[in-house]
C-alpha positions in Angstrom: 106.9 84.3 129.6 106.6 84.7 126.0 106.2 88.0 124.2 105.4 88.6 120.5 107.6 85.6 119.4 107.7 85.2 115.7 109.1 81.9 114.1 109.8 82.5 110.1 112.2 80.3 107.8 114.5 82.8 106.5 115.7 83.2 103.1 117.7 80.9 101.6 120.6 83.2 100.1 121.1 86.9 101.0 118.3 88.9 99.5 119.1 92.3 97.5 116.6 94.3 99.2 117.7 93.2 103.0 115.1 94.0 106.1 117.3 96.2 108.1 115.0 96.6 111.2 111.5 95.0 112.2 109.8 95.5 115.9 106.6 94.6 117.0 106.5 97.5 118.7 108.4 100.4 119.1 109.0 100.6 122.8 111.9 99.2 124.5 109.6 97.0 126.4 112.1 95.0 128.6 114.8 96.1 131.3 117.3 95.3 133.6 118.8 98.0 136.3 122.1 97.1 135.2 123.8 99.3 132.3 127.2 97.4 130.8 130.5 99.2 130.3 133.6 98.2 128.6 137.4 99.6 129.0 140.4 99.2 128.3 143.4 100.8 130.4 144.3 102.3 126.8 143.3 102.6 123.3 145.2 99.5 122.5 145.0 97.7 125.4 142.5 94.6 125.9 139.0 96.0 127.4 136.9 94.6 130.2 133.1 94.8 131.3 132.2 96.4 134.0 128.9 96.9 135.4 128.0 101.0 134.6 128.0 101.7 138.3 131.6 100.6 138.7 132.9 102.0 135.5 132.1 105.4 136.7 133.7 105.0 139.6 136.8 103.7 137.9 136.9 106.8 135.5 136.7 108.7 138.3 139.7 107.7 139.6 138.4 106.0 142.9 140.3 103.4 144.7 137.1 101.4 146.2 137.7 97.8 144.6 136.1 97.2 141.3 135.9 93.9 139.4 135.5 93.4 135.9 132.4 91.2 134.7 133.8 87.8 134.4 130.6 86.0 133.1 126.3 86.4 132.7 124.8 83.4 133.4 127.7 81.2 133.4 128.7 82.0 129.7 132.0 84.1 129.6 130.7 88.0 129.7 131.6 88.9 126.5 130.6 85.9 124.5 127.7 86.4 126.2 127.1 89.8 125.1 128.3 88.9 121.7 125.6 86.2 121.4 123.1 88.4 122.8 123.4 91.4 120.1 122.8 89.2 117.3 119.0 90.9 117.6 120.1 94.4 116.7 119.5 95.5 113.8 123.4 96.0 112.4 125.4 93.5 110.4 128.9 93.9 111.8 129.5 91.5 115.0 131.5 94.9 116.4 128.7 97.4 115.8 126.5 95.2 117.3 128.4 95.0 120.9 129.0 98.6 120.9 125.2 99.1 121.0 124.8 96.3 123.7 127.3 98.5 126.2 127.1 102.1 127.3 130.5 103.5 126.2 129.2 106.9 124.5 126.7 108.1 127.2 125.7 111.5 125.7 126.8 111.3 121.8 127.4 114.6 119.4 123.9 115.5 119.2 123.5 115.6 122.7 120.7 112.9 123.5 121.7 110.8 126.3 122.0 107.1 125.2 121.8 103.5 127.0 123.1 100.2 126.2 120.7 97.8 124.5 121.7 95.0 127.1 120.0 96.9 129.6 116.9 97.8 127.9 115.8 96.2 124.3 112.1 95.5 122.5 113.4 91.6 122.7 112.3 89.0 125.1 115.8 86.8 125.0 114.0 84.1 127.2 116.2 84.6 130.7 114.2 86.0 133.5 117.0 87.2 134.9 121.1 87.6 134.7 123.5 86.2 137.1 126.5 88.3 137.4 129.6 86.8 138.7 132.7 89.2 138.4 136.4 88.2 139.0 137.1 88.7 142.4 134.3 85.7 142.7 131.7 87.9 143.9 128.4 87.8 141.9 124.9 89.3 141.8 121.7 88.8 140.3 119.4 91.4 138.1 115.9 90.7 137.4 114.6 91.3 133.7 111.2 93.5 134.2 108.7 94.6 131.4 108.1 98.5 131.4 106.0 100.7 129.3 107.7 104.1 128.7 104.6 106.0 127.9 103.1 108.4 131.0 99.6 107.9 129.7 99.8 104.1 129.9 100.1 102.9 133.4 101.8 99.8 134.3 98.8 97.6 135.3 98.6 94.4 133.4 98.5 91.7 136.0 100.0 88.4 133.9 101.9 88.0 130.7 98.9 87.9 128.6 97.5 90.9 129.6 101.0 92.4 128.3 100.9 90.2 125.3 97.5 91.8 124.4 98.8 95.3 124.8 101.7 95.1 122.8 101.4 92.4 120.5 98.1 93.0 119.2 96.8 96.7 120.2 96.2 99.1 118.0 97.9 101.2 120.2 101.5 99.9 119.4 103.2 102.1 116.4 104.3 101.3 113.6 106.9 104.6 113.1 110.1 102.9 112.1 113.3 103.8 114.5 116.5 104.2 112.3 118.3 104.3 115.7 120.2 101.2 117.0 120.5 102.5 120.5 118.3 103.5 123.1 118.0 107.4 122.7 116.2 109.7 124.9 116.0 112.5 122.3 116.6 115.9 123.3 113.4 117.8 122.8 113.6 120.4 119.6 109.6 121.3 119.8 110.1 124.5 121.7 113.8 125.8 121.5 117.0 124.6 119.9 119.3 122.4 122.2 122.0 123.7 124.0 126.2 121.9 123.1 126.3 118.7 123.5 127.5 118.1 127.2 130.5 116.6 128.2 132.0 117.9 125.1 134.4 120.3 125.0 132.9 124.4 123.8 132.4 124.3 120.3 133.7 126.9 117.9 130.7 126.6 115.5 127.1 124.6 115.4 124.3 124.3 113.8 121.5 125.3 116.0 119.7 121.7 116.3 123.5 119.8 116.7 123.2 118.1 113.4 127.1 119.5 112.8 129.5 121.1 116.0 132.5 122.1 115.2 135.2 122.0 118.1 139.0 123.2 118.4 140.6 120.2 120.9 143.3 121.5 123.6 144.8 118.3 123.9 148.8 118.6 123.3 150.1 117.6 120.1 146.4 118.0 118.4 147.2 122.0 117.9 146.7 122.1 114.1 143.5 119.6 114.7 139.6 120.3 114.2 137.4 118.1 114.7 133.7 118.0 113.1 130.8 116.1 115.2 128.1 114.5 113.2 126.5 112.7 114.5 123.2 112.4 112.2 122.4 113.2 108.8 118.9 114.1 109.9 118.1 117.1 108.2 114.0 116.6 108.2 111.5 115.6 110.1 108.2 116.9 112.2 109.9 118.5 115.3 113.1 120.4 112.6 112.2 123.5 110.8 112.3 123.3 107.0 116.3 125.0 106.9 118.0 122.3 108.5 119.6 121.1 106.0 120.9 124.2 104.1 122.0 125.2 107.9 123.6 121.9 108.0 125.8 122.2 104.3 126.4 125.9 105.5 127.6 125.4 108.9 129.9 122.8 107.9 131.3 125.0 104.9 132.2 128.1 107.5 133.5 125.5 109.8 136.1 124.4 107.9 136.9 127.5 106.2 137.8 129.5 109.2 140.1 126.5 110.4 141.8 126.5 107.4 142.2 129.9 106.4 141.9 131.9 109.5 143.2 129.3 112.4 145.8 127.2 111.0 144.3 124.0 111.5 145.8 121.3 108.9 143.9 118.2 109.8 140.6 117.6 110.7 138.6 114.3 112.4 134.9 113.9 111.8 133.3 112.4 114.3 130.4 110.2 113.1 129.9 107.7 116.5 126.5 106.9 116.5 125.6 107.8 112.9 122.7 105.8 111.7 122.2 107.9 108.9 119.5 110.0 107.9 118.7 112.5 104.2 121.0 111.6 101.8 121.5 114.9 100.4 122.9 115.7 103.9 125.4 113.2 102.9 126.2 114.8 99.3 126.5 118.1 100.6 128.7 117.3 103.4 131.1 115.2 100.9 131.1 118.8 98.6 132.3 120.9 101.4 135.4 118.2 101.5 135.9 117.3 97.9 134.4 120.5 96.0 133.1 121.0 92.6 133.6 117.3 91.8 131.1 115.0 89.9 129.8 112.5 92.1 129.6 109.1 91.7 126.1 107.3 92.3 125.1 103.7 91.7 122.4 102.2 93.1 120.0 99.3 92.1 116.6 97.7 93.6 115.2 94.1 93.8 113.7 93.0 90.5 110.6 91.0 91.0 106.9 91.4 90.2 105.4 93.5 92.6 108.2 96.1 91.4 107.6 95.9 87.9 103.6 96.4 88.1 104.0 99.5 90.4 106.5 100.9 87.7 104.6 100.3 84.9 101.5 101.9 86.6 103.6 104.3 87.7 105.4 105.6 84.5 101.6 105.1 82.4 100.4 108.5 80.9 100.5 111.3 83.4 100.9 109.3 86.7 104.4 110.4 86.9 103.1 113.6 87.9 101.5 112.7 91.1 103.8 113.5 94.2 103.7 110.1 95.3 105.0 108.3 92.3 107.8 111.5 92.1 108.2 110.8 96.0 109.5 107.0 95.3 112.4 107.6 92.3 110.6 105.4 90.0 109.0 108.1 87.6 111.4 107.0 84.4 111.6 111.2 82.7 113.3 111.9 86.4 116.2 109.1 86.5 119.2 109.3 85.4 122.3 107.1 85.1 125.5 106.8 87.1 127.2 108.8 84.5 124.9 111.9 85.3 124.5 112.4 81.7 122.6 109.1 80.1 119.1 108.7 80.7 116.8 105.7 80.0 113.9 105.3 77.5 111.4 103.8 79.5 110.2 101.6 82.3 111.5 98.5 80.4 115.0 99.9 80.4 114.8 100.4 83.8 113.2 97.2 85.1 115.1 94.8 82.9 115.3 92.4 84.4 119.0 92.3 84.4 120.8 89.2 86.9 124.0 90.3 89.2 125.0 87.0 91.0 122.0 85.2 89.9 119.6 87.6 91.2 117.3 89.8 89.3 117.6 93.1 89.5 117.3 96.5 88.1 119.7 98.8 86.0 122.2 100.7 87.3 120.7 104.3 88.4 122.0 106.9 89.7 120.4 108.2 93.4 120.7 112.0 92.4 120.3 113.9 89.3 123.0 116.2 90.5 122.5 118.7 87.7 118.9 118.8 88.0 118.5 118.9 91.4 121.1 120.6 93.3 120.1 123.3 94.5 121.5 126.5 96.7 118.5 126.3 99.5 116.8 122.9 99.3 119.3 120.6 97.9 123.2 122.4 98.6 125.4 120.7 97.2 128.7 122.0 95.6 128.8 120.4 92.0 128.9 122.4 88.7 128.5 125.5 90.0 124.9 124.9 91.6 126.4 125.1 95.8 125.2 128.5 95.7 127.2 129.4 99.9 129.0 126.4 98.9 131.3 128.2 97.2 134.5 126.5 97.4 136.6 125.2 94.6 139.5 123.2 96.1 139.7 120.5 99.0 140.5 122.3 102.1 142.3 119.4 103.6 144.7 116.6 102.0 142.8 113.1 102.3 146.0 111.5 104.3 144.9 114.7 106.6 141.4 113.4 107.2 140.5 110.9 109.6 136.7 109.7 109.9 136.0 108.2 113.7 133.0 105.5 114.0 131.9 102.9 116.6 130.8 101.0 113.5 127.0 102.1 114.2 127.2 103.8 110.3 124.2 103.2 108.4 122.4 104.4 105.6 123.4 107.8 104.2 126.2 107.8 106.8 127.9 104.6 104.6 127.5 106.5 101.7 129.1 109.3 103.0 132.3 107.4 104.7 132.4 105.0 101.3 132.9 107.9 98.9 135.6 109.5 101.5 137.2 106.3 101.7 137.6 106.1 98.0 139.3 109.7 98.1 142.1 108.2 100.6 140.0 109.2 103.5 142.0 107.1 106.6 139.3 105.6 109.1 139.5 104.7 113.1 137.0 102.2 114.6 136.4 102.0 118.9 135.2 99.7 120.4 133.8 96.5 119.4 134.6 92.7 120.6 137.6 93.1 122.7 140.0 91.5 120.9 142.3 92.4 119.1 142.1 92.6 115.2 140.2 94.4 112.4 136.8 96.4 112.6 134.5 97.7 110.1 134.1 101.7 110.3 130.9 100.9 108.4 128.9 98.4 110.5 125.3 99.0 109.9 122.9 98.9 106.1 125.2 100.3 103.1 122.2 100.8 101.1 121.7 104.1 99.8 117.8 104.0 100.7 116.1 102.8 103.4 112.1 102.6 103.1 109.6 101.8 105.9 107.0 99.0 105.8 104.3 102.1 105.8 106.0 103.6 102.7 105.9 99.7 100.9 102.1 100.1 101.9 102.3 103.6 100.4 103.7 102.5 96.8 101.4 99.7 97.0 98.5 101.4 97.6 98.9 104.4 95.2 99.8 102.0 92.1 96.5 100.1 93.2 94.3 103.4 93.2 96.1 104.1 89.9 95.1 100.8 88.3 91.6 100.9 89.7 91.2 104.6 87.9 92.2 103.7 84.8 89.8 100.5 85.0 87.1 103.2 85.5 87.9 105.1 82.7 87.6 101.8 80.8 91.5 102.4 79.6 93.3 99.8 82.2 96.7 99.8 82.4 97.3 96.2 83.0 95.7 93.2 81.0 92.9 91.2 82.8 95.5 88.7 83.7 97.9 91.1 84.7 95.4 92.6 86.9 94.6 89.2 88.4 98.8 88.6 89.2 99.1 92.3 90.3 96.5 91.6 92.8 98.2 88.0 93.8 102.0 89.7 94.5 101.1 93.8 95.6 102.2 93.8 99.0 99.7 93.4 101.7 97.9 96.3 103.8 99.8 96.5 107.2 96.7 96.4 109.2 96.0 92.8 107.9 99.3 91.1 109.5 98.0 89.6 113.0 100.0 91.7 114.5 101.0 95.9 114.5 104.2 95.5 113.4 107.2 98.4 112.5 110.2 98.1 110.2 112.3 98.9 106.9 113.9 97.3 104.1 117.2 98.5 102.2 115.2 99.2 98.9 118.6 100.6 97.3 122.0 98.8 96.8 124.6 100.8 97.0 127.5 100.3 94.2 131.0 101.7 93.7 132.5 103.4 90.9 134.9 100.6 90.7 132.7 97.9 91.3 129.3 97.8 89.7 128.1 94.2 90.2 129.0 93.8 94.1 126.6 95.9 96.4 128.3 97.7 98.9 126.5 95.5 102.0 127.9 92.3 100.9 131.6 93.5 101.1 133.9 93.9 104.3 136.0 97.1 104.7 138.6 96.9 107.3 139.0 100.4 109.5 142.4 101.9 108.6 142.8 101.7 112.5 140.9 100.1 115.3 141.2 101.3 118.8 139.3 100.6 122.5 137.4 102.8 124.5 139.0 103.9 127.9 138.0 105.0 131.5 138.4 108.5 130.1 136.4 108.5 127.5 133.5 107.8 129.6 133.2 111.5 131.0 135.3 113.1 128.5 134.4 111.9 125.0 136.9 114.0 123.7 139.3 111.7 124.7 138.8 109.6 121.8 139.9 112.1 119.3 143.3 112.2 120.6 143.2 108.2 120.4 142.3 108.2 116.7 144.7 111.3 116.1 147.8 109.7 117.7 147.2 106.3 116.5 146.9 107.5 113.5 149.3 110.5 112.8 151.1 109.6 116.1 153.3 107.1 117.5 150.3 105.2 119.5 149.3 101.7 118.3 146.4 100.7 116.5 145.3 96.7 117.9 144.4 96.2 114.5 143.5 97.5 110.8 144.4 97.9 107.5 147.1 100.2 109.0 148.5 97.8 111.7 148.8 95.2 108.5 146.3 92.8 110.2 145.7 89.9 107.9 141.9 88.7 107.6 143.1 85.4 107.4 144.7 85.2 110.9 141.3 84.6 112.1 139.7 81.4 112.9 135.9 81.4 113.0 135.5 82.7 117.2 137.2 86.4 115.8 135.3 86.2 113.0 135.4 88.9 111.4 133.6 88.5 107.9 130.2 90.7 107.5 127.3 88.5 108.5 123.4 89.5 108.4 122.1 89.3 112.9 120.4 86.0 113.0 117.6 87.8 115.0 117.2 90.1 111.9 117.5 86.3 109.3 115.0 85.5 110.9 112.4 87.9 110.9 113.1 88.4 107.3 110.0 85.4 106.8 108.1 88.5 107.8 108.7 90.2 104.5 107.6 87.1 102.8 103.6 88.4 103.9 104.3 91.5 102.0 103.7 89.8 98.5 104.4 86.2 97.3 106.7 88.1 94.6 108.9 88.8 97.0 109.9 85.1 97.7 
């Protein structure tokens, strides 16, 4: 069986604008009735798979034999697994294997999630998986093809008839998931979500969970806090409109009352499962840490035709106004550069092209026009005065004091986030991951600072065409008769003309550093301060994992690897990799985005 299989040559070198997801469908389509597990016997210890079934007996203390997962289809387990999540959409090896297992079962917003080995949109080519676990004993699970949608029964009698359905139905979506894992969301359309369970009570949260603040009662971890966030998704259709300012807010009053009114010196953000989200959310939540500071903000985009047509149409007379050219950052009177202060004369100033590495791309732009658009209510984000509630004017906590927690699953606005804490001596902890011992990325997923959807290409693509064709009415074109003809030749394509419905998203902004403006953040490994396993405990008591991160960090516990344990890069030979590499599942869909424009090549 065969399901929506697309063969593409990818690109030859890493592009600048890299395809970070891209489904032919969004539903989960296949399934086995098997979750995986992996645990160690303590944070530093070596981890083992277990099937889920047998891992929650083992947390649970219970003395029925249970053997770990010795190998899947002859292949040792975990190089099986590792081979397996080269199809998720994350470019760290260790990010990827934490979304294969099923180690945080409810994470800090409260949604309940599942391991991508046991469900995934990917058809790997095994009809089934042949356990065999240590003890010798072995058993068999049968891959099935499900469609999680009540209104659609199950009743396609062969492989085609599926094939039909999903692969070429209009009926398959094309919303683009910034999720890595399988999520079963908790539903916001009629109340607010109760605390995350499992979790311990929180002192403070914000109604819909995008920030809980918790008090730990684990000994030693008296003068802790600890900060869940796990999203940065302030907006969308099922949050009201204050989300966000709730979300800066909460987080300011959080922190204030355990600094000034409970004694707490140190504090842990927990950002597991953090695939980013608004990137304001990300601003403002640096601000509450590092106040009344001028942030730094460096991004570029991909310099090629299609780009410089839409910006010129764009940036032509009055089409700046309209909301969608506003919507996209490209309206030239609106940027400004990293410095906050310089601004740029026109389009052509913007465009260049300029060459980093030997590939074209744009100047170097700031995301945010902090002093324009910061903003108490809609944009809250303590700089210059403008936090409005946001009020404070020193860091409440020293940055040794600081530890940020990830499973590597940090994308988006969450990387930008982590990167500029980092740079502010921020210490990081990494769990999880390929159980070996060694280094980890905190930051495993996109480190662009915009992530766009193939519908919002379309969108961009669309408008600038409507914008051409109006001033062709008006018999004042913007472009040149041959221009026209090339602008035609490179614009990206309509989605509904691919052969199939397809969903996905490029990085359409690079993220720099202040003390590197020629590298983009994705291309660059970063080495967790400390990297630690899950355990049985943490299974069922998540909280567990604080006290790891806290005690191998401002403790006496080990870390198995990390910039703190001194772990060399170069100790590895090329089976523990661990240099940043692009998922060859992801490489090669990236031919898709060739059918977007020839300009694009």
């Amino acid at each position: 069986m065969l399901i929506c299989w697309v063969d593409f040559n990818p690109f030859e070198q890493k592009p600048s604008a890299e395809l970070t997801s891209l489904s032919i469908s969004s539903t989960n389509l296949f399934r086995i009735s098997s979750l995986l597990r992996t645990m160690a016997t303590y944070g530093s210890s070596p981890p083992s798979l277990y099937v889920g079934v047998d891992a929650v007996r083992l947390a649970k203390g219970l003395t029925a034999p249970m053997s770990p997962l010795a190998y899947i289809n002859n292949i040792g387990a975990a190089q099986a697994l590792e081979s397996l999540s080269v199809y998720q959409n994350l470019q760290d090896p260790d990010a990827r294997y934490n979304a294969m297992v099923n180690n945080l079962v409810i994470d800090g917003q409260g949604n309940s999630l599942g391991g991508l080995f046991a469900q995934d949109t990917v058809w790997r080519g095994a009809e089934f998986y042949n356990f065999t676990f240590a003890n010798g004993t072995s058993q068999q699970y049968t891959v099935q093809a499900q469609i999680r949608n009540p209104a659609q029964p199950f009743n396609f009698t062969d492989g085609n008839e599926l094939y039909t359905f999903i692969c070429t139905s209009t009926q398959s979506s094309t919303t683009t998931s910034k999720r890595s894992t399988v999520v079963a969301r908790v539903d916001t359309s009629s109340s607010t979500p109760s605390a995350p369970a499992l979790y311990p009570v929180p002192v403070m949260k914000e109604a819909y969970n995008t920030i809980v603040g918790y008090y730990p009662d684990d000994a030693g971890l008296e003068d802790v806090a600890v900060l869940g966030v796990p999203t940065f998704e302030t907006s969308g259709s099922n949050l009201p409109d204050d989300v966000l300012y709730n979300f800066a807010i909460t987080a300011e009053w959080f922190v204030q009352n355990a600094t000034q009114k409970d004694g707490k010196k140190k504090i842990i953000i927990d950002m597991q499962n953090n695939g980013g989200g608004v990137v304001v959310s990300g601003y403002a939540l640096l601000s509450v840490f590092f106040p009344n500071e001028t942030i730094y903000s460096g991004t570029r985009f991909r310099a090629h035709e299609a780009m410089d047509f839409i910006g010129t149409i764009f940036n032509y007379g009055n089409n700046s106004d309209n909301s969608t050219v506003s919507r996209y950052g490209l309206a030239v009177n609106a940027l400004v550069q990293p410095d906050q202060t310089s601004t740029f004369q026109n389009w052509d100033e913007v465009y260049g092209p300029y060459t980093e590495a030997g590939i074209p791309v744009s100047a170097l732009m700031a995301e945010f026009n902090f002093a324009d658009e910061a903003n108490p209510v809609s944009n809250p984000i303590n700089i210059d005065g403008e936090g409005g509630e946001l009020n404070a004017r020193t860091p409440p906590f020293a940055p040794e004091n600081i530890i940020i927690l990830t499973d590597g699953r940090c994308s988006s606005t969450c990387t930008v986030f982590v990167d500029h804490m980092v740079s502010k001596g921020v210490k990081t902890v990494a769990v999880g991951g390929r159980p070996r011992a060694g280094v980890m990325q905190a930051i495993g997923g996109v480190k662009g600072s915009e992530v766009l959807g193939l519908t919002d290409v379309e969108s961009m693509a669309t408008t600038a065409a409507s914008l051409l064709a109006d001033s062709i009415s008006s018999g004042s074109p913007i472009l040149g008769d041959k221009n026209q003809a090339r602008f035609s030749e490179v614009n990206p394509i309509p989605l509904t003309k691919f052969p199939m419905p397809i969903s996905g998203s490029i990085n359409y902004l690079n993220t720099y550093t202040a003390y590197d403006d020629t590298t983009p953040t994705q291309f660059t490994y970063e080495a967790a301060n400390c990297h630690i396993f899950y355990t049985a405990e943490t299974l069922y008591k998540p909280s567990t994992t604080w006290a790891l991160a806290a005690n191998s960090t401002w403790g006496s516990a080990q870390c198995v690897g990390g910039i703190q344990a001194n772990t060399d890069l170069g100790e590895y030979d090329e089976n523990n990799e661990t240099t940043t590499s692009t998922s060859s599942g992801l490489s090669t869909a990236l031919g898709l985005l060739l059918a977007l424009g020839s300009g694009l090549s």
